[in-house]
N, C-alpha and C positions, 0 to 999 in steps of 0.2 A: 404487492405494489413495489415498483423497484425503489433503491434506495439513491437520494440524490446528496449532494452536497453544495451549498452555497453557491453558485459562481459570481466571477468578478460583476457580474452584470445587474446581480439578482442580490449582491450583498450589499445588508443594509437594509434593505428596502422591507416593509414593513408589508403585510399582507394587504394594508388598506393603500400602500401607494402602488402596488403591481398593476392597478387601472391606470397607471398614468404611463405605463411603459405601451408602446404601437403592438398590434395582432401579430405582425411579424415578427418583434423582438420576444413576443412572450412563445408564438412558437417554436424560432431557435430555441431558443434556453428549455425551452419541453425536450425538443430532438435531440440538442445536447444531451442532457440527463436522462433520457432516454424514458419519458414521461407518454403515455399515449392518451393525445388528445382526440382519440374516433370517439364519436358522438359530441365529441364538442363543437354546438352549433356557432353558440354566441361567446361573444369577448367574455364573458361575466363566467360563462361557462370555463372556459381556457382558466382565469385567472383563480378560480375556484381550485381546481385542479392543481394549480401550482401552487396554491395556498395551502392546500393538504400535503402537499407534497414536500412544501420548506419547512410545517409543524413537524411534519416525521420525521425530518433530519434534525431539527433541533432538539425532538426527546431521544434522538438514537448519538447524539454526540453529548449529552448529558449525563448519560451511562455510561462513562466511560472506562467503569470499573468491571462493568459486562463485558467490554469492546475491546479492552485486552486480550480476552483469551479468544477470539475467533483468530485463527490462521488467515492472515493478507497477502500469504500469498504459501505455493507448494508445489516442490516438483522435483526432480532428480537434476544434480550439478554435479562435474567432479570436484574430488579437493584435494589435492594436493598435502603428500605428506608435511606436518610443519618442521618437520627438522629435516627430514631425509631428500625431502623433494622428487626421490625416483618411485615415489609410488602412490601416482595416481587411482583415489580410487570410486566410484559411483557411489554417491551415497543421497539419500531422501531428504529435502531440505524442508522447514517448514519454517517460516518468520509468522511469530506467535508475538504480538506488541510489539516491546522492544528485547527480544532473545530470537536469534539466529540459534534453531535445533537441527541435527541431523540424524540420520537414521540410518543403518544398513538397509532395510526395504521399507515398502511403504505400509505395510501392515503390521509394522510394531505399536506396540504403544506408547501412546504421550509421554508417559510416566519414564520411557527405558531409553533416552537417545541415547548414540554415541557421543556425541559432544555437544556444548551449551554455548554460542558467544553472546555475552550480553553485550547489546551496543552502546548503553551507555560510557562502558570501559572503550569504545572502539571509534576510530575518526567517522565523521558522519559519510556515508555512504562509502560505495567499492572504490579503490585506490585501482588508477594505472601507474607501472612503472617499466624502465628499459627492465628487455626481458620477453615479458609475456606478450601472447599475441591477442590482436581483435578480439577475441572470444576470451576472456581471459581478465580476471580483475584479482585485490585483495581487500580484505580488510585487515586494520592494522588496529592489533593494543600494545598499546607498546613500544615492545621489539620483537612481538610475534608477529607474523600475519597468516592469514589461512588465504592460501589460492587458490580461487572456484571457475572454475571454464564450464563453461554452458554450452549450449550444441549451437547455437547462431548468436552474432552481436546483437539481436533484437531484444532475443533473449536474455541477455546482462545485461540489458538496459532496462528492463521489466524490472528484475532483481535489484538492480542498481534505483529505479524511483523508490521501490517499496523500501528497500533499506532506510534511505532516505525519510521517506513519510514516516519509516516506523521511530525516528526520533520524536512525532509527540508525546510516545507513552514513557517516556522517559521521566525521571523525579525530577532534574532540572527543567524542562519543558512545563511538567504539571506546576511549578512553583512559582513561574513566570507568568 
């Protein structure tokens, strides 16, 4: 079953008030979430379905000490040397909660990266600055930053939410 998350339409709202939302609203928020309502004849039906659907995301965001270690996102980015800057190199990224890992290729192991950034040390999401282009962001601790170019600006902008989102699993985030 796929896995959904709350949205602004459907938060709040109690499994027993989703009958009070129209056929149409409750099928948006299915397509959204990508929920497949075939064989859903009747409303009751529909709403059943997305009532299963909001309990599985509230026991899978309850775990959230499982839900650290799945990778939210992975793929090859370059990085930019941090001192020397002339030497770009491709390396395997993987955002694992909140730690930004890299890899020389994609079949090493968890256990071996070549570098670790924790984001909680890091400003919330990739920094643009004069300099780099379109494709092209950093993150900053500091007075470090690591520069990653991605193959298309779509692409750091994937990078750039998930960064982002991965500050829930942060110790400040959890304490709030």
């Amino acid at each position: 079953p796929p896995r959904i998350v709350k949205s602004m339409a459907l938060s709040g709202a109690s499994s027993n008030s989703l009958a009070a939302f129209s056929i149409a609203q409750l099928k948006a928020e299915a397509d959204e979430k990508g929920i497949d309502l075939r064989n859903c004849v009747e409303k009751e039906e529909i709403v059943k379905r997305l009532e299963a659907a909001l309990a599985e995301a509230e026991v899978e965001s309850s775990e959230m000490v499982g839900e650290w270690s799945k990778p939210q996102m992975m793929g090859w980015l370059k990085k930019d040397a941090v001192v020397s800057r002339t030497n770009a190199r491709q390396r395997y990224f993987v955002l694992m909660g909140n730690f930004l890992l890299y890899y020389e290729n994609a079949k090493e192991c968890v256990f071996h990266p070549r570098g670790v950034w924790c984001l909680d040390d890091c400003k919330r999401g990739l920094m643009r600055r004069p300099g780099l282009s379109d494709n092209q962001a950093c993150l900053l601790r500091g007075t470090r930053e690591l520069v990653l170019t991605a193959e298309s600006v779509d692409e750091l902008k994937r990078w750039n939410r998930a960064v982002q989102d991965a500050h829930r699993y942060s110790m400040a985030a959890q304490e709030a």
